[in-house]
N, C-alpha and C positions, 0 to 999 in steps of 0.2 A: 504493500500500500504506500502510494507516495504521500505521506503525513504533511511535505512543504507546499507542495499544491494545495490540499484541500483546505492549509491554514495560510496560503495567503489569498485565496478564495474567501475564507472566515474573513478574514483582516479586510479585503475590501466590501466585503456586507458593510461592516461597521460601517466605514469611511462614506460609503453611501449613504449611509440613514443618518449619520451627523448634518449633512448638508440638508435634511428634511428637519430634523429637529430640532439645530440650535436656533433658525426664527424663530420658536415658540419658549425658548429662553428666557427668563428675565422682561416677559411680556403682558406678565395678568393675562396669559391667555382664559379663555375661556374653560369651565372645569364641567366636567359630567361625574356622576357618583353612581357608582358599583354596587351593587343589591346586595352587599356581603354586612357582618356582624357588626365590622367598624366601618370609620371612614373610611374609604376608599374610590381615591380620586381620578379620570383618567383625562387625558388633553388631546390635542387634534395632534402634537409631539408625537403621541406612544402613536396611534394610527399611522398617522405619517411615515413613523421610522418602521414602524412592521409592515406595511406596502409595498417597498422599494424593497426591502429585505427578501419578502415574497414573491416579487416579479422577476428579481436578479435569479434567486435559487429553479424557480421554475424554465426560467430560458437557459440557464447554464447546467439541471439536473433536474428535468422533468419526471424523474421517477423517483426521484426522492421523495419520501415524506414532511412535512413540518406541522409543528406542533406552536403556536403563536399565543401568547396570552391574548392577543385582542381579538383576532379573527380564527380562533379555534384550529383544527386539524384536517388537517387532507392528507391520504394516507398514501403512502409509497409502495413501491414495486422492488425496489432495490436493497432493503433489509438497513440504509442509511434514514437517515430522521434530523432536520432541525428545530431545534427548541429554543424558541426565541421568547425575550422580555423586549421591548424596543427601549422602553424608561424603566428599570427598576430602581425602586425610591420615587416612585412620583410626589410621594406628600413634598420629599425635599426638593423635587424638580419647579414644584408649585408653588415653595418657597425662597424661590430662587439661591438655593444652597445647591454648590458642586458635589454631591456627593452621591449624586443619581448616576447611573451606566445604562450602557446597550450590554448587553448577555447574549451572545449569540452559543450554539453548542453543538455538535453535531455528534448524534449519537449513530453509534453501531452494533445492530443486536441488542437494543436498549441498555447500552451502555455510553457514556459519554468520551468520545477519543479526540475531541477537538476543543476546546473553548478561549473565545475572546470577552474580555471584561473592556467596554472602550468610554472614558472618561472626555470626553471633547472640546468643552471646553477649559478644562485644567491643562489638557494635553496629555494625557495617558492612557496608554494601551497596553494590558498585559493580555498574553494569549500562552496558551499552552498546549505540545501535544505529547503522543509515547516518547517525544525523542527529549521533551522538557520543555523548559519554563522561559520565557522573557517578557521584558518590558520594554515599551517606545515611549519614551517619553519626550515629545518635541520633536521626533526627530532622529533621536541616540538610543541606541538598540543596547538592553546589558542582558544578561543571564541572569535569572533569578533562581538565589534558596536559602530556604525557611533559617531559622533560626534554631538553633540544637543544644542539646545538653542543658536544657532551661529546666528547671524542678517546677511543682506544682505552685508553690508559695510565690517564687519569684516572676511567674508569668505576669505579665498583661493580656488582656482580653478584652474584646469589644463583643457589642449586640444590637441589633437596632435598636428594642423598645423593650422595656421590663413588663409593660402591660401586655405583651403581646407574648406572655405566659400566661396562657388563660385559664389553663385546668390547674386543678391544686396541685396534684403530683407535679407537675410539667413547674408547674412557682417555686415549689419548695423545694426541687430539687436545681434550680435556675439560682435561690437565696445560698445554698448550700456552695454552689460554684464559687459565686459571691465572694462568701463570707473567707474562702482558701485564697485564693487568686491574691495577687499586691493589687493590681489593676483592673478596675472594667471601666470601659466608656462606650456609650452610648451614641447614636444616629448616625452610624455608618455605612450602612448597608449593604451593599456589594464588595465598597472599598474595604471594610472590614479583612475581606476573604484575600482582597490582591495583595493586602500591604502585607498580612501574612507571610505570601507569597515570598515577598520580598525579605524575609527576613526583619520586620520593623513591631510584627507584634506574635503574639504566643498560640495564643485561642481566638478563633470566632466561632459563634453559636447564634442561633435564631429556631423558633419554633414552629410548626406550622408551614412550611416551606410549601413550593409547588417546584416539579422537575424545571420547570423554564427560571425561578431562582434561583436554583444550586449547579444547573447541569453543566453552564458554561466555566465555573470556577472549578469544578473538579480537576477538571486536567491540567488547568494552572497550578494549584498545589502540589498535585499528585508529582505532577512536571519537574516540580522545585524539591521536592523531595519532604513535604509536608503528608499529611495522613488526612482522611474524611470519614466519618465514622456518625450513629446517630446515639444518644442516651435511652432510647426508647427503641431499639429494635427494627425502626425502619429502612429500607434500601434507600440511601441518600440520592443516589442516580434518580428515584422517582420522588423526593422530596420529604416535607415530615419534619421530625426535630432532630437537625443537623447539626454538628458539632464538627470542627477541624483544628487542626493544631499541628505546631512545626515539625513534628515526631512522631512516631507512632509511640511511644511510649508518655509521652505526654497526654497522646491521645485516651490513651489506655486507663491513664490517674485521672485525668477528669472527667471519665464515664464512672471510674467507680465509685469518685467523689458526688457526681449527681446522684450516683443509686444506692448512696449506704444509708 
C-alpha cells in the first residue's frame, strides 16, 4: 500500500476545505443547533468544508466509502472508508477560539490507517500514517513523538469539558484521573490529541466520542509512538470514552486509575 499517496491525498482534502471554511471564521456566522442532549452548534463552515471534502474523494475514489458528520454515509465498494468532522470544536469555532480542526481519517477494514488533524488558521497540520507521525507547521515539516518515561503523578492532561462526563461512573472515574495527574486543562479538543503527539502533553481523554472525533488522530499518535486505548471497554477506532497517552504504559496507569 503506498501510505505517501493516500496521505498527501488526506493532506490536500484538508487544504481544500480551509479555503471553504476560514470565510466563516471570526464572522458571527450564522448558527443552526443539533437535536442532541447539549448545545450543539453547527455553521455553513462545517457544511462547506465537508462538501468539497466529499466531491474531491468521490472524483478521485468513487468506490470508496465516507462517513461525514454532516451529511451522513455512503457506503463503498472498496473495503476503504473516510470519516470526516469538517469543524470539530464548533462551540470554539463559534467562539472564534483556534482550537477547532478538520479531522479527516481514512479507514481500512474499519480500522483507521490515515489521519490528518488540520488547524488553518494557526497554521498547523499534523497527519499521520503506518510509517509515523508529523507536523506542518507554516510550512516546516518535523517528525513527531510522544513524550516517555513520564509517571502517573507527573503527567499533564487535557479534556474538553468536565460536564461532558455525564454518567456517574464515567465522573467519578474522570475526578479520580483528576485528582493523580499534576495537570488537567481544559477546551482543547482535537488539539489536545496532536500536541500529544508532539511530545508537549501526557494524557488526552474525552467521553462520548463519535468514530469521525477520534479516527483521524489515531494514526497520528499511534505514528509518534503514543498509545489509544478507552476506560470503558470501547473500540476507540468507533468512538466512546477515549483515552490516549504518550506510552503504552502510561496508558495502562491511567485506565487502572479511572477503574479502581
Amino acid at each position: 500500500m503506498d501510505w505517501t499517496e493516500l496521505t498527501n491525498f488526506a493532506v490536500s482534502l484538508a487544504r481544500a476545505s480551509e479555503v471553504e471554511i476560514l470565510p466563516y471564521f471570526r464572522r458571527n456566522t450564522a448558527i443552526d443547533v443539533k437535536p442532541h442532549h447539549s448545545w450543539d452548534p453547527v455553521t455553513e463552515g462545517d457544511r462547506a468544508g465537508e462538501r468539497i471534502i466529499r466531491k474531491l474523494i468521490e472524483e478521485r475514489f468513487p468506490d470508496h466509502g465516507i462517513n461525514g458528520e454532516e451529511y451522513g454515509v455512503k457506503e463503498g465498494k472498496s473495503g476503504f472508508t473516510w470519516v470526516l468532522d469538517p469543524i470539530d470544536g464548533t462551540r470554539s469555532f463559534v467562539c472564534g477560539m483556534p482550537t477547532w480542526a478538520t479531522l479527516i481519517a481514512l479507514y481500512s477494514e474499519g480500522m483507521p490507517v490515515v489521519g490528518v488533524m488540520n488547524q488553518p488558521f494557526v497554521g498547523d497540520l499534523f497527519y499521520g500514517n503506518p510509517d509515523g507521525a508529523w507536523n506542518n507547521y507554516r510550512g516546516a515539516t518535523e517528525l513527531l513523538r510522544t513524550r516517555q518515561g513520564v509517571g502517573i503523578s507527573e503527567a499533564a492532561a487535557g479534556t474538553t469539558a468536565p460536564e461532558l462526563y455525564r454518567g456517574e461512573r464515567d465522573q467519578e472515574a474522570f475526578q479520580k484521573l483528576h485528582k493523580t495527574v499534576k495537570l488537567m486543562r481544559y477546551g482543547g479538543d482535537a488539539y489536545f490529541y496532536s500536541v500529544l503527539a508532539a511530545g508537549h502533553l501526557d494524557i488526552a481523554l474525552d467521553a462520548g466520542l463519535q468514530a469521525y472525533d477520534i479516527g483521524a488522530l489515531i494514526p497520528i499518535i499511534e505514528g509518534a509512538g503514543g498509545a489509544v486505548g478507552s476506560w470503558s471497554g470501547s473500540i476507540p477506532a468507533e468512538g466512546g470514552n477515549i483515552i490516549c497517552a504518550g506510552s503504552q504504559a502510561l496508558l495502562e496507569t491511567a485506565i487502572t486509575v479511572m477503574q479502581s
